[in-house]
N, C-alpha and C positions, 0 to 999 in steps of 0.2 A: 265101822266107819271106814269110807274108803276116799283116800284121798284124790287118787284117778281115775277117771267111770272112762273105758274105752266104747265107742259104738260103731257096729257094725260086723258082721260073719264072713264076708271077704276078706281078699287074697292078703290085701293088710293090717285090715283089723285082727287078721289070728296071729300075722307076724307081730306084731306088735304088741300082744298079749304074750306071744311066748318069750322077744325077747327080754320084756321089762321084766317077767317072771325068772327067768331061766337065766340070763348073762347080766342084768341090772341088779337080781336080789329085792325088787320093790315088792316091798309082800301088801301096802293098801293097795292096789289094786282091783276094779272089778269091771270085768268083760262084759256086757249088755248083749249078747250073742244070740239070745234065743228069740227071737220076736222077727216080724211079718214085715223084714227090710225093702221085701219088692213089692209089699202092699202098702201105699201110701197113707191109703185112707184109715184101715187095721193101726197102723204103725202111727201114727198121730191121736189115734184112742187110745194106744195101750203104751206106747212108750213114753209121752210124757204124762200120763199121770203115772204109772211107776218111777219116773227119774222125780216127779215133783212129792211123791208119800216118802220115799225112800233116803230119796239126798238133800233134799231142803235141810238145812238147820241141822246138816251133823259133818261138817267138816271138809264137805266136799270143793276143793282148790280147781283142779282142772277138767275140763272134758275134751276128748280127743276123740273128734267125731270123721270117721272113717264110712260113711253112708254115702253111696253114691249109685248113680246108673251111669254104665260106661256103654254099653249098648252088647247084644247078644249074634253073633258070635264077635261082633267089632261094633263100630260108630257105627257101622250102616243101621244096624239095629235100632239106634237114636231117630232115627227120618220114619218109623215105623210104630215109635212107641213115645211117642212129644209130650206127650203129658203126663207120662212115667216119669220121663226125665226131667220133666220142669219141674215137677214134685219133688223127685227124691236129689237134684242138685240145683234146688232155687229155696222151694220152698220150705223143706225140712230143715234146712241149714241157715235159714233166716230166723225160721221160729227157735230155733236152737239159739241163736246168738242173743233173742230175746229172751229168754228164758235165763241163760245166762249173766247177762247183764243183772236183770231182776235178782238174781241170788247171788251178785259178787262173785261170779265164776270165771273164771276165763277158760274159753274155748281154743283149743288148734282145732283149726280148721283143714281137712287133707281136698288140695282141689288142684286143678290141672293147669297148666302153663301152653297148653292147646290155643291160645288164645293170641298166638301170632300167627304169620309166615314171611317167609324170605330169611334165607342161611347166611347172606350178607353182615348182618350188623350185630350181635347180640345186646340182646331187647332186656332192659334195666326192669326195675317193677313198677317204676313212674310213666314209663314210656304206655301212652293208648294202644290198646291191642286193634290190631287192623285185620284180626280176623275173627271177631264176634258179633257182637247183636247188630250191627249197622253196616257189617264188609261187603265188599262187593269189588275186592282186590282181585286181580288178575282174572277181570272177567268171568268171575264165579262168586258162589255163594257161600260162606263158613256153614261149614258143617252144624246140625239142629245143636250136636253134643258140646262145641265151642261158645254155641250162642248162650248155651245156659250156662256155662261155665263165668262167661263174660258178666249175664246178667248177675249172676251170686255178685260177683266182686262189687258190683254196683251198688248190689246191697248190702253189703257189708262195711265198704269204707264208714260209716257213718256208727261204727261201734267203737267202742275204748276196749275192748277185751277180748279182741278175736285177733288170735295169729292166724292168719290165714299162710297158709304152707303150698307151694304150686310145684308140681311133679308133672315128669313127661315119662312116656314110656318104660315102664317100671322094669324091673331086673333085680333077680334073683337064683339061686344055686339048685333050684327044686323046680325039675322039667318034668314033673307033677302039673304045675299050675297054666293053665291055658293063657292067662292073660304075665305070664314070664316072658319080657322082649324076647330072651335066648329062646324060652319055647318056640314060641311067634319063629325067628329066623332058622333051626330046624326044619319045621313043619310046613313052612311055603319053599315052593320052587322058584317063583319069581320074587327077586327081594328089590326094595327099591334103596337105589345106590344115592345114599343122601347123608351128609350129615347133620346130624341130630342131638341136642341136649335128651339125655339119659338120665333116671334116677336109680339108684342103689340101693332097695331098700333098707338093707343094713346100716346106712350111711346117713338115710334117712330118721332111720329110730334114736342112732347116736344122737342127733341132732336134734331130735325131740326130747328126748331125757335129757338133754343140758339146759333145753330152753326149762323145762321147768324146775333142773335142779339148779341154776345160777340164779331162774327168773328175773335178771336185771336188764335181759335183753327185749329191746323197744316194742312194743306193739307192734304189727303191722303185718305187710304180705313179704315173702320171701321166697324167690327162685330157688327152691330145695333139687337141686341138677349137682349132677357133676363136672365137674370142670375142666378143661382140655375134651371134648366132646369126639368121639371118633367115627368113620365113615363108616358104613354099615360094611365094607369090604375090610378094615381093619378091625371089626369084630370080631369074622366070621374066619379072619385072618388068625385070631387068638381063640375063637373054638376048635381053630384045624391044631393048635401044640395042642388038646388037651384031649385031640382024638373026637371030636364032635363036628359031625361034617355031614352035610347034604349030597351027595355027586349031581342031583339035578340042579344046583342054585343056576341061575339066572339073574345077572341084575338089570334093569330095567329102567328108565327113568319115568318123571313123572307124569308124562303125555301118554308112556306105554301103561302106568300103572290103571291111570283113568278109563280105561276100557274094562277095568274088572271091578269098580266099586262105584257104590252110590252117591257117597257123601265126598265133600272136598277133605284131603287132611291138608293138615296142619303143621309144617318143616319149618323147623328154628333152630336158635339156637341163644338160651337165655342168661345170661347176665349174672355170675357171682360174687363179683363186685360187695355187695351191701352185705352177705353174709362173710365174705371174707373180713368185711369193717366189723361186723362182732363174732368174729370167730368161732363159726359154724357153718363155715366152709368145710362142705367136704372132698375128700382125696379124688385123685384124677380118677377118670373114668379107667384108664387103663389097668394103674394099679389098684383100681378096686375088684377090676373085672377078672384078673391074676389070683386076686387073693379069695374069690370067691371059687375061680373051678379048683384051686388046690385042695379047698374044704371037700370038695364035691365027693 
């Protein structure tokens, strides 16, 4: 009997396996890891009817579905593969919420906060995203990977049992992982000088093991960012104490950035406000980004 089925063999589905296992102590646990995540069509034969022989009718509380296409090697990858991505962040995670609902399950949902721009105002979770299925803000198009992002959300409001959870540029201690922000600003020489709401993924799983060890906190969607958000120069300003430094960076803005990518992105800055109101807020961006390269 397991109490929380994780889904998904990405960069946060293993983290989030390891730390419930490893720092949580949660021994019902079970990781769904091995199945045909970037095969939509495979993965809809074989993954729900394994989650419906296996978990119907024995106890199973939550599902933390971590399935997603972010695009290969970035978003641009998204504008080249549309129907991968409408699959594996529309439609799998709809038929998920159904499925859910049907067996009294409640799902967290891991999905993207991609779905503004402009660094001006930070953007609530009520506020309409002006960069998804309908944008056409600053005389450009939202990227295909915003648009599906958007459309989930649309489909989901209409559930009683989906925390829908929204992350932006994820970060982590392990420059191992391609899609780690810190790898990402390593490994480019031109960095665009912006800032940006950031997630921690550590900060992140805290924040999921409370929603369902309190479980009293509301349904709904929740800007899982950090707060006090920093400029990509005051990052890269906190990898130079800990010895992690590019000599070619370059920072860039966003007219120079447009001459090297396909898709529009997406620069915000979201809103922690409503997780502060149930207390799963997490710590500032900087003190979390200190306590991570100390581990290193």
């Amino acid at each position: 009997m397991s109490k929380i089925v994780i889904l998904g063999n990405g960069y946060i589905g293993n983290k989030i396996n390891k730390m419930f296992t490893e720092k949580f102590n949660i021994n019902d646990v079970k990781h769904l890891y091995n199945y045909p995540y970037q095969k939509p069509a495979e993965l809809k034969e074989t993954l729900f009817q394994d989650i419906r022989q296996e978990f119907i009718n024995t106890g199973t509380k939550w599902i933390v579905n971590c399935v997603g296409y972010t695009g290969s090697p970035n978003v641009d990858g998204c504008e080249d593969n549309k129907q991968l991505t409408w699959d594996l962040n529309v439609t799998l995670p709809t038929l998920l919420a159904q499925f859910c609902s049907d067996q009294n399950i409640k799902l967290i949902n891991i999905t993207s906060g991609c779905i503004y721009t402009d660094t001006n105002t930070p953007y609530e979770e009520t506020d309409t995203p002006n960069f998804g299925i309908d944008s056409n803000d600053y005389g450009s198009q939202s990227s295909w990977y915003s648009k599906t992002k958007h459309a989930l959300e649309l489909c989901l409001n209409g559930f009683t049992n989906v925390y829908n959870l929204r992350i932006r540029m994820p970060i982590c201690n392990d420059f191992n992982l391609s899609k780690n922000y810190l790898t990402k600003l390593l490994k480019y020489n031109n960095l665009l000088e912006e800032v940006n709401s950031k997630t921690v993924i550590e900060d992140l799983i805290t924040v999921i093991n409370k929603i369902i060890t309190v479980e009293d906190i509301p349904i709904g969607t929740y800007n899982c960012v950090n707060p006090n958000p920093l400029t990509t120069k005051e990052v890269c300003g906190i990898l130079d104490k800990y010895n992690l430094w590019n000599p070619h960076w370059k920072f860039i803005n966003y007219e120079e950035l447009q001459e090297h990518i396909t898709a529009q992105r997406s620069n915000c800055i979201l809103s922690t406000e409503k997780s502060r109101l149930y207390n799963i807020e997490f710590p500032s961006e900087a003190d979390s980004l200190h306590r991570l390269l100390q581990e290193k």
